[in-house]
Each structure stands twice: as C-alpha cells, then as structure tokens.
matplotlib code that plots the C-alpha trace (Angstrom):
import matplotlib.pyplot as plt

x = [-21.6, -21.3, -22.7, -20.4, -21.9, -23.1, -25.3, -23.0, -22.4, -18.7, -16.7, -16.5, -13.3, -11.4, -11.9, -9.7, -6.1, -7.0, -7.1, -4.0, -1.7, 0.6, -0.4, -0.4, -0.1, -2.0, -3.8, -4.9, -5.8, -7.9, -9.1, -10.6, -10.7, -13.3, -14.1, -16.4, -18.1, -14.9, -12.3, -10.7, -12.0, -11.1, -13.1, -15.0, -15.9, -13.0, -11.1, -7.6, -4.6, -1.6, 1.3, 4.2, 6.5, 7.0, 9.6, 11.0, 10.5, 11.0, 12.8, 15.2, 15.4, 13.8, 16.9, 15.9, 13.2, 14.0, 13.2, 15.5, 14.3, 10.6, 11.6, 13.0, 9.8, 7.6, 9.3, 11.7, 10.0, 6.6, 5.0, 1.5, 1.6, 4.2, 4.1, 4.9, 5.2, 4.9, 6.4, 4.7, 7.1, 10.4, 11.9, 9.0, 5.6, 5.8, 9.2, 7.7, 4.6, 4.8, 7.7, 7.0, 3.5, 5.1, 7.6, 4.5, 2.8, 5.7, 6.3, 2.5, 3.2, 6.2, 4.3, 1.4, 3.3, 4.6, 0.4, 1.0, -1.3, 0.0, -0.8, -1.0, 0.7, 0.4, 2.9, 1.7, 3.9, 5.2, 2.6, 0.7, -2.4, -3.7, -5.7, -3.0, -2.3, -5.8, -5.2, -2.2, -4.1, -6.8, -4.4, -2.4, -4.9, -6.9, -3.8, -3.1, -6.9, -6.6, -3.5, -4.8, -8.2, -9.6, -6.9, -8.2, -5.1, -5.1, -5.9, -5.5, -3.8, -5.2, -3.3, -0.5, 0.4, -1.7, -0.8, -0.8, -4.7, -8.4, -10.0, -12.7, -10.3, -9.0, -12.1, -13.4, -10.2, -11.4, -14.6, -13.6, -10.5, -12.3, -14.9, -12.0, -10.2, -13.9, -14.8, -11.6, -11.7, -15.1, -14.4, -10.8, -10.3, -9.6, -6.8, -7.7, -5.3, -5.6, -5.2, -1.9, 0.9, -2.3, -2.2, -6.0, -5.3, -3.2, -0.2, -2.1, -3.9, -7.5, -8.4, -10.4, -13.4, -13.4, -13.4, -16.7, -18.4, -17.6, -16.8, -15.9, -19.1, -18.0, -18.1, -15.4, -13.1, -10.4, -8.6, -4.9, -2.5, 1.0, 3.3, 6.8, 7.6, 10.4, 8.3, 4.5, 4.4, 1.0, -1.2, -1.1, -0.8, -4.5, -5.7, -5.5, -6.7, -9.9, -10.6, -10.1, -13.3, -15.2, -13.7, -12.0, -7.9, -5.1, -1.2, -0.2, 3.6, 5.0, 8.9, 10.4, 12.5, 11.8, 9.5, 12.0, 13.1, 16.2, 17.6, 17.2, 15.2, 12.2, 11.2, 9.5, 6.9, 6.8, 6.3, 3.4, 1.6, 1.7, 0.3, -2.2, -2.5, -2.7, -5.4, -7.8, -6.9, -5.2, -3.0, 0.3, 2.9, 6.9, 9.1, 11.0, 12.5, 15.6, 19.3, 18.7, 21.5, 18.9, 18.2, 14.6, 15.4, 15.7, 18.7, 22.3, 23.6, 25.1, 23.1, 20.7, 23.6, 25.1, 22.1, 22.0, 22.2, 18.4, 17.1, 18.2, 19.7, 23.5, 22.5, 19.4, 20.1, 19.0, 15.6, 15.0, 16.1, 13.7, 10.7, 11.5, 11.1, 7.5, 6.5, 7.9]
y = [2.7, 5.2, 4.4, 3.9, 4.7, 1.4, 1.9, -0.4, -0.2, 0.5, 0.7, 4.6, 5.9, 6.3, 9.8, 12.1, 11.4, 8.4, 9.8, 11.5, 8.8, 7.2, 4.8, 1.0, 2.6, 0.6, 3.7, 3.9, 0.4, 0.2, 3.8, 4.5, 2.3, 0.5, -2.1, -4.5, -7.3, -8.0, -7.3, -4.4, -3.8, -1.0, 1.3, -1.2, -3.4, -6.3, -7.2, -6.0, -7.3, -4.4, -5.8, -2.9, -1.4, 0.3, 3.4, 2.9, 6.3, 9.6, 11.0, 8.4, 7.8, 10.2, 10.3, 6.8, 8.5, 9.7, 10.0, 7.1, 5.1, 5.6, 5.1, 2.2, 1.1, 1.6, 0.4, -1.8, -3.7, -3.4, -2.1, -1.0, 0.8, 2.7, 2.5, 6.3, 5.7, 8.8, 8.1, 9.8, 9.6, 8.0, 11.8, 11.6, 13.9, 14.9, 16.7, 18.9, 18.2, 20.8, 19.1, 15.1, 16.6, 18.0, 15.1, 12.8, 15.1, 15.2, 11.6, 11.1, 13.4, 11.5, 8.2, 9.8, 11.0, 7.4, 5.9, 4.2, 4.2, 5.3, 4.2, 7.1, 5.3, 7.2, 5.0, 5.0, 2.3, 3.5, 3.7, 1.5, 2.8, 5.1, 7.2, 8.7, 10.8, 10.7, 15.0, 14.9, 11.9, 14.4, 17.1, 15.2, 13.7, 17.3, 18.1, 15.6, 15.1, 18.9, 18.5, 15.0, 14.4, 14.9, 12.5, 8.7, 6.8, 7.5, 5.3, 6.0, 3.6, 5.3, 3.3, 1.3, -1.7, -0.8, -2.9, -3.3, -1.6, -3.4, -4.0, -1.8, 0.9, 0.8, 0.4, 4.0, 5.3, 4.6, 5.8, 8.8, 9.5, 8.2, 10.5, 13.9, 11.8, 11.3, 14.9, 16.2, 12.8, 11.2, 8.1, 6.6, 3.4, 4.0, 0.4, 0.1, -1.6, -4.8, -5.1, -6.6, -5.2, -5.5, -9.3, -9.6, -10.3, -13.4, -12.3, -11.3, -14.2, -13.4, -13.6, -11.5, -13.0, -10.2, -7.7, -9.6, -9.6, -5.8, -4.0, -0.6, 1.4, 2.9, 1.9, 1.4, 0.2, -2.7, -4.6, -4.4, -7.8, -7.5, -10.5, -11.6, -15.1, -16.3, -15.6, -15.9, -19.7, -21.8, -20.1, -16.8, -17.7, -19.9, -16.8, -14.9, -17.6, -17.8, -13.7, -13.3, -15.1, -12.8, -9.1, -7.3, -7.2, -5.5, -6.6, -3.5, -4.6, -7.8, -8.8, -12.4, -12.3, -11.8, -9.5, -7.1, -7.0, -8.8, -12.1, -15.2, -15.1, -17.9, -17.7, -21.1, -19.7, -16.2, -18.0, -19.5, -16.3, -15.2, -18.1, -17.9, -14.0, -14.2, -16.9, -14.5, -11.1, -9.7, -7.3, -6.9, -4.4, -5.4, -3.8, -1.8, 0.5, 1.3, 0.9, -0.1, -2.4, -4.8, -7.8, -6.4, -3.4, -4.1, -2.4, -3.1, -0.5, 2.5, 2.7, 5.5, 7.6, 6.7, 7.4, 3.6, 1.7, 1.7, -0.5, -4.2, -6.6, -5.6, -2.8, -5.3, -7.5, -11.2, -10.1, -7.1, -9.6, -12.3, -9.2, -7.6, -10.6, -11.7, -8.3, -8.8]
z = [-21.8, -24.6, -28.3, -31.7, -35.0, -35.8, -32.6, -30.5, -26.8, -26.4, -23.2, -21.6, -21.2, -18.4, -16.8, -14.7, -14.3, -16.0, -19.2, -18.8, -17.8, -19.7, -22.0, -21.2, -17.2, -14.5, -14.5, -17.9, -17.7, -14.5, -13.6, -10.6, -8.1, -5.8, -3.4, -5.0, -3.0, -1.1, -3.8, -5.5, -8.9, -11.8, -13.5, -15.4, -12.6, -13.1, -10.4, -9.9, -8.5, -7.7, -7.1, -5.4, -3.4, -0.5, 0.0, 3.8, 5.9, 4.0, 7.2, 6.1, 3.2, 0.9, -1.6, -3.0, -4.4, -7.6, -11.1, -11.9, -9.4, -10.1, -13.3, -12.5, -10.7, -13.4, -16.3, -15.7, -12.5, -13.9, -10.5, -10.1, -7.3, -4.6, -1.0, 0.6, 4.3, 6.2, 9.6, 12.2, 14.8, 15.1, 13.0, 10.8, 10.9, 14.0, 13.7, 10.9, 9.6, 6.5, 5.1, 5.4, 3.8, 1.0, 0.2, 0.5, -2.4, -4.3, -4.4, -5.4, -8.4, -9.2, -9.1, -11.0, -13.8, -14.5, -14.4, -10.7, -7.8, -4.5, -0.9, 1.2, 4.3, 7.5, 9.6, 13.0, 14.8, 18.6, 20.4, 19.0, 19.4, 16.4, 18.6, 20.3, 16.7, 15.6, 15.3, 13.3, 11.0, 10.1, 9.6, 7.2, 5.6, 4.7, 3.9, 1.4, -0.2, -0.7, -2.5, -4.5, -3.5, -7.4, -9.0, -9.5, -8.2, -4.7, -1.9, 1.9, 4.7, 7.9, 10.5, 9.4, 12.4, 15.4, 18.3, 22.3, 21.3, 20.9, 18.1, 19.0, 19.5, 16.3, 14.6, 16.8, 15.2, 11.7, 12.0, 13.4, 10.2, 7.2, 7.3, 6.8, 3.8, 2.4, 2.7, 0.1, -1.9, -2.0, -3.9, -2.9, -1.3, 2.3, 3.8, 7.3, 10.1, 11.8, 15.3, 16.5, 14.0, 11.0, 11.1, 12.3, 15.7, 15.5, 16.8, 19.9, 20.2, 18.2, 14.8, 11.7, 13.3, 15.2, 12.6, 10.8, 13.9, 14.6, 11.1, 10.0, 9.4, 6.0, 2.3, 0.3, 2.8, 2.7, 6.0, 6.2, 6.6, 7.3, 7.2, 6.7, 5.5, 7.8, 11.1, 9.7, 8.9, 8.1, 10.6, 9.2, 5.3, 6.8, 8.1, 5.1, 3.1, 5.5, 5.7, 2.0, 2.0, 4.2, 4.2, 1.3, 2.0, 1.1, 2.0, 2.4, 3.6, 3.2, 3.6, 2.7, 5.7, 9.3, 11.1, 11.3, 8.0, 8.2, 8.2, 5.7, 3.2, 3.3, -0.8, -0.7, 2.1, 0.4, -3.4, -0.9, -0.1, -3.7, -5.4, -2.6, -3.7, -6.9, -7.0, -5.0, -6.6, -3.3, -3.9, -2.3, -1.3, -0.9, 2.3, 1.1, -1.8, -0.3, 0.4, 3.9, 5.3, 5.8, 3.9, 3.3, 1.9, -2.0, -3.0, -2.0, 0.8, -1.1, -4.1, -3.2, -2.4, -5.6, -8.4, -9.0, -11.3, -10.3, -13.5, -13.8, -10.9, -10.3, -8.0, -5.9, -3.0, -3.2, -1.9, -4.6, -7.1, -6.4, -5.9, -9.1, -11.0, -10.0, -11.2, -14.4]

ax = plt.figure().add_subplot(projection="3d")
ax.plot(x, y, z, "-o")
ax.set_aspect("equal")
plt.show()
C-alpha cells in the first residue's frame, strides 16, 4: 500500500504490462495473477473469475485470428481471456516447431494489446501420455517465457487432455515442465491436466481424490477440468462441485455439445455448470473460436475466410450466440 497526502493508505497500482493495458481491460483491472488458497485471485488479492475462448489449432485455423476478430473478442464479447492451443501433433508443433512458436507469440501480443490474459495451451492429445513430448514441452515453453515471461497476463497449460496414462505419470510430467516455465517467468499461473481427457479421472473410472492424496509439488498451480454438456451429465458437474472444494481449478475447455464438439446443444446442462461456476469463482474457457463445421466451433463455416462480420450475432452459430451472450 502506498500513502496519499492526507496520510491515507491507497491501493498500489498495477505494475508491468498492467499499467500499460488498456483501460477498463481485465488486465488493468486485476493485474497479475495468483493462486490464492484454492482460487485465482488479482493483484489485490480478490478473487477472479475469467470467463473466454479458445482459438481451435493454429495449424488449422490460424486465419480466424485476426485483429477484427480479437477485436471482436474483446470488445464486443467482453472476454477476459483467449485460449491459444498449440497442437503438438496432428500438423501442429511437431511439423515446425519455429513457426507454431511464433504464431503462439504473435497471438499473445495480439491478445495483450487488447488487456486479455492468454492461456498458453500446449495441446498434447494422441498419445495421450504427456511424457512422450516432455522435450518439445520444455523447448516450447523456454521458448515462449523467453519471449513473454516478464508480461503479467500469462498463464501456462502444460498438458492439455492426458489420457490412457496414470495419475502419477502425469503428475512426474508436471514436476519435471513447471520448473523450465518458472525459470523464464517466475510468477505465472501454471493449469495442470487431469488424468483421463483432464476430467479428474472419471472418465476412467477414478476421481480428484487422487490428485489430493498425491498433489503436484509446486506453488502456484491450478488442476484442469474439461467437460462438454451433452455427454458429461450430473456426475461430472458433482465432481467439480466436490474438487472445487479441495484443489484450485480451472475449466480450461468446455463445449455445450458433445465430447467431440459436435451435435445438439444441451444449454439447460451447460447454463448448469455456469451457475455452478460462477458461484465458486471458477473460471472457464469455451471450445472454440472458429469457423469449424462443427456445432462447437462459434462461428458459422465460411466466416474466417471471409473477414466476418466478427462483431454481433449474424456471423455466430447457435452455440457462439448463446456463449457470447453470458459474457456480455
């Protein structure tokens, strides 16, 4: 706390790149980030709640994200944060690590300049098990913290959906990658994984129990829950409501469709999840920001390719539509 002239303690301001983003930005509002007991909490130690998006794979992709449509994002939709999912395989990393480095960076610029956090996703999927890139992880990731690791709106998803792999072998893998994104950005909020496609366990038959009787051994760390509303019914909307209680979580992806993506739309189950969010301060990240032909992806097929329209509804499926307004 700094002094005023009447010899009152007033608020510090916000330092780093949060004293240069734009006013009335989450950025400017909140600051720096950390984990707080088991929530996520700004600069000034109030919890936070981000609400988002999530851009699909840049190999993919990339051309839906523009000026416009960040603009879009940030102004019009009202988002806190973006997504940027770095496939690793599947044409992603892999294929050429330099350049899916370099769009990641300049996306994080882009969604800097606008006062928005970004999730650093590294989107491990097939195979399932995050140790079989742990190399490329740390090279990405010293790559990236070199490029960001002094700006205040950065956090770091090490493992996106591991699956077919333990618990313990997941949790080996974090211990062994958060220590290279702590050594070029100290501070940031590191979103670890959950076994089993990041759902806890359940949808290989555990439960976070295991992760509170075997945490990660680092600080400032949050657990990772993936669902989609049309598959993920009761049992797993009970399972975040009982972790919530004991671990510090993020909902890093989230679709109101199927677990693919695609399909009906359940809005009544995914209204569900984000009263349930919002009462606890869990912040959540939509799949995805795209043209996609499927009903996940936010914006109707043809758009991206087009330039818009990237602001208002006539250019959203049903699905972007009903996301857009509860960030409003």
């Amino acid at each position: 706390m700094a002094g005023d002239d009447t010899g009152q303690s007033v608020p510090e301001a916000p330092s780093g790149a949060a004293a240069a983003a734009p006013a009335a930005s989450p950025l400017a509002e909140h600051g720096a980030l950390e984990v707080c007991g088991i929530r996520l909490c700004g600069e000034d130690g109030q919890e936070v709640q981000l609400r988002g998006m999530s851009s699909h794979g840049t190999q993919w992709f990339e051309h839906c994200l523009t000026d416009g449509s960040l603009d879009a994002l940030a102004d019009d939709w009202g988002a806190d944060v973006l997504r940027v999912s770095t496939y690793v395989q599947e044409g992603g990393y892999e294929t050429d690590p330099e350049r899916f480095t370099d769009i990641a960076s300049r996306v994080i610029d882009q969604a800097t300049e606008r006062g928005m956090y970004v999730v650093v996703d590294w989107h491990q999927l097939s195979p399932g098990d995050p140790n079989a890139n742990t190399e490329r992880a740390k090279k990405f990731f010293t790559d990236i913290t070199d490029r960001h690791g002094d700006q205040d709106n950065i956090l770091y998803e090490i493992a996106n959906e591991p699956n077919g792999v333990s618990w313990s072998s997941i949790k080996s893998y974090a211990e062994e990658v958060i220590p290279v994104v702590r050594a070029g950005d100290p501070d940031a909020v590191v979103l670890v994984g959950t076994r089993a496609w990041s759902s806890f366990g359940l949808s290989e038959g555990s439960d976070e129990q295991e992760i509170v009787n075997n945490p990660v051994d680092a600080d400032n760390i949050m657990y990772v829950f993936h669902f989609y509303a049309a598959s993920h019914g009761d049992y797993y909307l009970n399972a975040l409501d009982r972790a919530s209680d004991r671990l510090p979580v993020f909902v890093t992806e989230f679709g109101t469709q199927d677990y693919s993506g695609e399909g009906a739309n359940d809005f009544t189950m995914s209204q569900r999840y984000l009263d349930l969010m919002a009462e606890k301060n869990i912040s959540w990240i939509n799949w995805n920001f795209s043209d996609d032909w499927r009903s996940g992806a936010v914006f109707n097929v043809g758009v991206c390719a087009a330039g818009g329209p990237w602001a208002g509804t006539s250019g959203l499926k049903e699905a972007g539509v009903w996301i857009r307004d509860r960030m409003n």
